[in-house]
C-alpha angles and dihedrals in degrees: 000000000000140000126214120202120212122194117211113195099203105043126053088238129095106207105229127189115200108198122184127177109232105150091165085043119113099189133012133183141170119227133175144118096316093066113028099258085280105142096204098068082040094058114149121207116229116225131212088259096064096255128115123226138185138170106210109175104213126193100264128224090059151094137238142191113213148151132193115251110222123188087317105321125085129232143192116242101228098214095057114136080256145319130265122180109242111202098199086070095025092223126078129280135231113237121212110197113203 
């Protein structure tokens, strides 16, 4: 799993690709603040290699709580900027700082 920021100067978006190895996985998405937990806007393609991917471009300056939806479960992504319960869901969050 892993998540790559990209700043674009001239926009008030930072391009991030989520990526998440799944290989025995049949869907994957990405859902959080910046897109109202919907897994559809979040959808994830999967690769040859087994892993999903995705390049989402989200408003910057900001933070967000997300998790990746697995078939089904979801799931934190370990290398998030930090962690923050969430009591709504009753687990912990991922944050993504941008």
């Amino acid at each position: 799993m892993s998540i790559k920021k990209q700043f674009i100067k001239t926009k008030p978006v930072c391009k991030v690709t989520f990526s998440v190895e799944a290989k025995e996985s049949n869907t994957a998405s990405v859902v959080g603040d910046f897109n109202n937990w919907n897994p559809s806007e979040g959808e994830l393609s999967k690769l040859k290699n087994g892993t999903f991917k995705g390049v989402f471009d989200i408003p910057k300056d900001a933070s967000y709580e997300f998790k990746y939806v697995i078939d089904g479960a979801f799931i934190n992504e370990p290398e998030s900027d930090s962690f923050k319960w969430n009591e709504f869901a009753g687990a912990e969050n991922g944050v993504l700082e941008v």
